[in-house]
Backbone as a printed PyTorch tensor [residue, N CA C, xyz], in Angstrom:
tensor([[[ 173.4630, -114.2280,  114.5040],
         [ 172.0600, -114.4500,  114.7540],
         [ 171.4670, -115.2340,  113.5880]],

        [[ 170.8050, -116.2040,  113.8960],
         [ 169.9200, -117.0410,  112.8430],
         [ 168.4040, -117.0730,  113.3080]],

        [[ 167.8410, -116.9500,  112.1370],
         [ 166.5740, -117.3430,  112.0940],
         [ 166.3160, -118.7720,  111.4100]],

        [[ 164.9280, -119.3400,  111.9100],
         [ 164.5990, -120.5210,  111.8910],
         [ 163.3000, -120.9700,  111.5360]],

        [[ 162.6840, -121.8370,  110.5300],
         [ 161.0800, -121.6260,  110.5090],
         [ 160.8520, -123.4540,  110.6150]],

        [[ 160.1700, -123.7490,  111.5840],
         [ 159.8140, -125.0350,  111.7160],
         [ 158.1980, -125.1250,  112.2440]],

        [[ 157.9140, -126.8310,  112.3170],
         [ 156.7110, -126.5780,  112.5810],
         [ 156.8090, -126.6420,  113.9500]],

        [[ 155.6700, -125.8130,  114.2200],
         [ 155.2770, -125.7310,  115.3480],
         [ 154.7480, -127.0270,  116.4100]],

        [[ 154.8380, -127.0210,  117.8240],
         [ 154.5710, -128.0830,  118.6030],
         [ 153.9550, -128.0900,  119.6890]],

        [[ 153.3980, -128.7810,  120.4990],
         [ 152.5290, -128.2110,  121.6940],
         [ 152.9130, -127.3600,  123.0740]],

        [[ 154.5040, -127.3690,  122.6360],
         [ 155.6220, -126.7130,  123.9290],
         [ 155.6890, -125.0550,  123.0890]],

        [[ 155.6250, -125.1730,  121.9770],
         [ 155.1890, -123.7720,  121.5430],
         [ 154.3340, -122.9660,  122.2360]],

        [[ 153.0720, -123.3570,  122.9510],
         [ 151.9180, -122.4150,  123.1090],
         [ 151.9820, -121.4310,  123.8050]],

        [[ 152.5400, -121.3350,  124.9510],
         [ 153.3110, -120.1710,  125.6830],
         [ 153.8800, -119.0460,  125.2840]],

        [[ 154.9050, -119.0980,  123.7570],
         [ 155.7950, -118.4210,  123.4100],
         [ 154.7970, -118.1320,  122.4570]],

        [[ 154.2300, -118.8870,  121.8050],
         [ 153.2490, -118.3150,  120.4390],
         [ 151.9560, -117.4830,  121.1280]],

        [[ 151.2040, -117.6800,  122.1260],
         [ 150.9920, -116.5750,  122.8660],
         [ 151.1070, -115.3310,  123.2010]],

        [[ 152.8790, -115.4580,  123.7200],
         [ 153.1430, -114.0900,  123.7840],
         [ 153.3350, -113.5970,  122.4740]],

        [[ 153.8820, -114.3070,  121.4210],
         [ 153.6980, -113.6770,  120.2400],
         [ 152.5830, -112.5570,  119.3370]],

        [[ 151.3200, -113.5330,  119.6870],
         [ 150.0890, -113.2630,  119.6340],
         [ 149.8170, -111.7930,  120.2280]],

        [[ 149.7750, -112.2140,  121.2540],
         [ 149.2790, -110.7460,  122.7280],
         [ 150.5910, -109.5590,  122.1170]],

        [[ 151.5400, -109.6300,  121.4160],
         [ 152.1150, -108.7150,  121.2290],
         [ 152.0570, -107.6690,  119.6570]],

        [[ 151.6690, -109.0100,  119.0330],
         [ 151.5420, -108.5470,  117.7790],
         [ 149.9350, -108.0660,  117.6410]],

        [[ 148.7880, -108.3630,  118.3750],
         [ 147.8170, -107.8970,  117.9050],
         [ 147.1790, -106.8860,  119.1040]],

        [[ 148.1640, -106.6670,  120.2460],
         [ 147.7790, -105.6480,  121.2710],
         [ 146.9120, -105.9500,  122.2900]],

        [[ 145.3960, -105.2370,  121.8620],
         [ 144.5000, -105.0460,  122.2440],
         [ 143.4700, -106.7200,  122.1630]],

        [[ 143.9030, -106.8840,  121.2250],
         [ 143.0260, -108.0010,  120.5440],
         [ 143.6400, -109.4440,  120.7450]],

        [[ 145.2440, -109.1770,  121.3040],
         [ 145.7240, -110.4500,  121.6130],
         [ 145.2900, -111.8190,  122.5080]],

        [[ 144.4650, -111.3200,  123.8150],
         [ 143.9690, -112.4990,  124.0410],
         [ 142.7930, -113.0630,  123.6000]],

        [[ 142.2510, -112.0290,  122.6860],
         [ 140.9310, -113.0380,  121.9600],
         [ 141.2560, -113.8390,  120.8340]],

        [[ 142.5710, -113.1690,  120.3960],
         [ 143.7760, -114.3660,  118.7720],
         [ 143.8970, -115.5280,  119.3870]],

        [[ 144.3240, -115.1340,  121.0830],
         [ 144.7450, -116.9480,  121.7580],
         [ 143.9280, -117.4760,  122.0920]],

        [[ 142.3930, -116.7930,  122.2870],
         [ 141.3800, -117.8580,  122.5230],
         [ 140.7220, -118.7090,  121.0410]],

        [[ 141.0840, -117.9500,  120.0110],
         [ 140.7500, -118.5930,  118.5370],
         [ 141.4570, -119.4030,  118.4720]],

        [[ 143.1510, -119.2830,  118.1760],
         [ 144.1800, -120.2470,  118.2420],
         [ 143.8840, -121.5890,  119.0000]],

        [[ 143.3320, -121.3510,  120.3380],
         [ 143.2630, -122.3860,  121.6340],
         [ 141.6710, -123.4520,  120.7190]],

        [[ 140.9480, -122.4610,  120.5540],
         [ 139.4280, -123.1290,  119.8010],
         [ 139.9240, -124.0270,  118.5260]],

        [[ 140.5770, -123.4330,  117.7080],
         [ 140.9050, -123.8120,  116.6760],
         [ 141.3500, -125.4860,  116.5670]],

        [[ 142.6140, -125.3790,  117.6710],
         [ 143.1280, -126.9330,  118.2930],
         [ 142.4680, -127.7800,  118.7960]],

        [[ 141.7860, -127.2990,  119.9770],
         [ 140.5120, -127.8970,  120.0450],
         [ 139.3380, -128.2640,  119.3360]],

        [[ 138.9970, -127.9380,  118.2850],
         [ 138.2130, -128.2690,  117.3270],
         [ 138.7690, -129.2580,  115.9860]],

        [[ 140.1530, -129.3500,  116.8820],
         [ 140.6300, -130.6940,  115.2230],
         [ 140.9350, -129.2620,  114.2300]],

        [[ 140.6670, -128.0810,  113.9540],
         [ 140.7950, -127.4450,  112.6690],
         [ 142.0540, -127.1460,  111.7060]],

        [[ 143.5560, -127.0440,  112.8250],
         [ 144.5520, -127.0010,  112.6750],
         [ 144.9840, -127.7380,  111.7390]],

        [[ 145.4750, -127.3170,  110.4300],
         [ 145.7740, -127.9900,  109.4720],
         [ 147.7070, -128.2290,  109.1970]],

        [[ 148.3340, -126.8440,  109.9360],
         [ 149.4390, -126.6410,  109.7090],
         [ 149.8810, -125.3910,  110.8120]],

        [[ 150.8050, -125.6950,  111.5510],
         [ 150.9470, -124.2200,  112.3330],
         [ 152.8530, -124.1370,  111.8380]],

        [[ 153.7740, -122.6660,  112.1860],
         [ 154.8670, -122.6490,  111.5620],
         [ 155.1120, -121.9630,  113.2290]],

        [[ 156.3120, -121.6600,  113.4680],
         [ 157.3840, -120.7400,  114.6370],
         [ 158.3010, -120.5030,  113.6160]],

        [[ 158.4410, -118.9700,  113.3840],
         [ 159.3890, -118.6240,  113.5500],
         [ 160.6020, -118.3170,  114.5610]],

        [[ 161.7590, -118.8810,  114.6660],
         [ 162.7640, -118.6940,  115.6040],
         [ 164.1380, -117.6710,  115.3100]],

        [[ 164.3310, -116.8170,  116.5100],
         [ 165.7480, -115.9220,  116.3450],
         [ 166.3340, -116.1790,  117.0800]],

        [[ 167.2380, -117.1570,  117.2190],
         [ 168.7520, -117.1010,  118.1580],
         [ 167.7640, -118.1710,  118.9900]],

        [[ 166.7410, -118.7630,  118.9790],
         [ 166.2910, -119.7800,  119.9340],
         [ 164.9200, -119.3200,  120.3670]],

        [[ 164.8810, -117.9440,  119.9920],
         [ 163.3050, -117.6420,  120.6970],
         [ 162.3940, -117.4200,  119.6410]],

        [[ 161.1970, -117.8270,  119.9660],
         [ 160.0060, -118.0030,  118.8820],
         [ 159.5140, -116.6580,  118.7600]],

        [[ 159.6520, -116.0060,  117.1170],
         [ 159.4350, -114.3950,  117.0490],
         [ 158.1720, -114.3350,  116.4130]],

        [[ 157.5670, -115.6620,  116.1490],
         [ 156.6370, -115.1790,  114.7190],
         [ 156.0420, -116.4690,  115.0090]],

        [[ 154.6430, -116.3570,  114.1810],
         [ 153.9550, -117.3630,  114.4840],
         [ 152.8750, -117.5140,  112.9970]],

        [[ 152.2180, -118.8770,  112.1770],
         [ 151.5490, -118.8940,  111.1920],
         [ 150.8760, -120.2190,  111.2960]],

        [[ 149.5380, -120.0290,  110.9540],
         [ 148.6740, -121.1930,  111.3850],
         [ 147.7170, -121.5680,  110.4830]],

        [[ 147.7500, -122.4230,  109.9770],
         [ 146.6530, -122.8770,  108.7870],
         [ 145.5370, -123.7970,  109.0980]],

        [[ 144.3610, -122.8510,  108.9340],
         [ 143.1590, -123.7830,  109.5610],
         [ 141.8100, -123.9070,  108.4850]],

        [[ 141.1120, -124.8620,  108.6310],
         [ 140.2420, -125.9170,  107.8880],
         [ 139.0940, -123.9490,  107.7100]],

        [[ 138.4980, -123.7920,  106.8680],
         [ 137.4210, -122.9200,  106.5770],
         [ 136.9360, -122.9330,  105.4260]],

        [[ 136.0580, -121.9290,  105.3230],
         [ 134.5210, -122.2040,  104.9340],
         [ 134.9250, -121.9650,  102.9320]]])
């Protein structure tokens, strides 16, 4: 098994999603509506995927703030 950290890409959003909705529960689809705003707003400065064996486990996103 290998892990993998690259940047992230727009075929990501699906898998970084479920990432999202899993890691924050309750609160996961309001992370993917920030995430989704964020892109949409140009703010995205840097996003990362983590990968295990091919599937995206982890997710890190660097955005423009105050």
């Amino acid at each position: 098994m290998t892990t993998d950290v690259r940047l992230a890409t727009p075929e990501d959003l699906t898998a970084v999603h479920a990432v999202q909705r899993a890691a924050f529960e309750d609160e996961g689809p309001l992370i993917c509506d920030l995430v989704d705003a964020l892109h949409a707003a140009g703010r995205v400065q840097a996003g990362l995927v983590a990968e295990w064996d091919g599937r995206v486990v982890g997710h890190l996103l660097l955005s423009r703030s105050w």
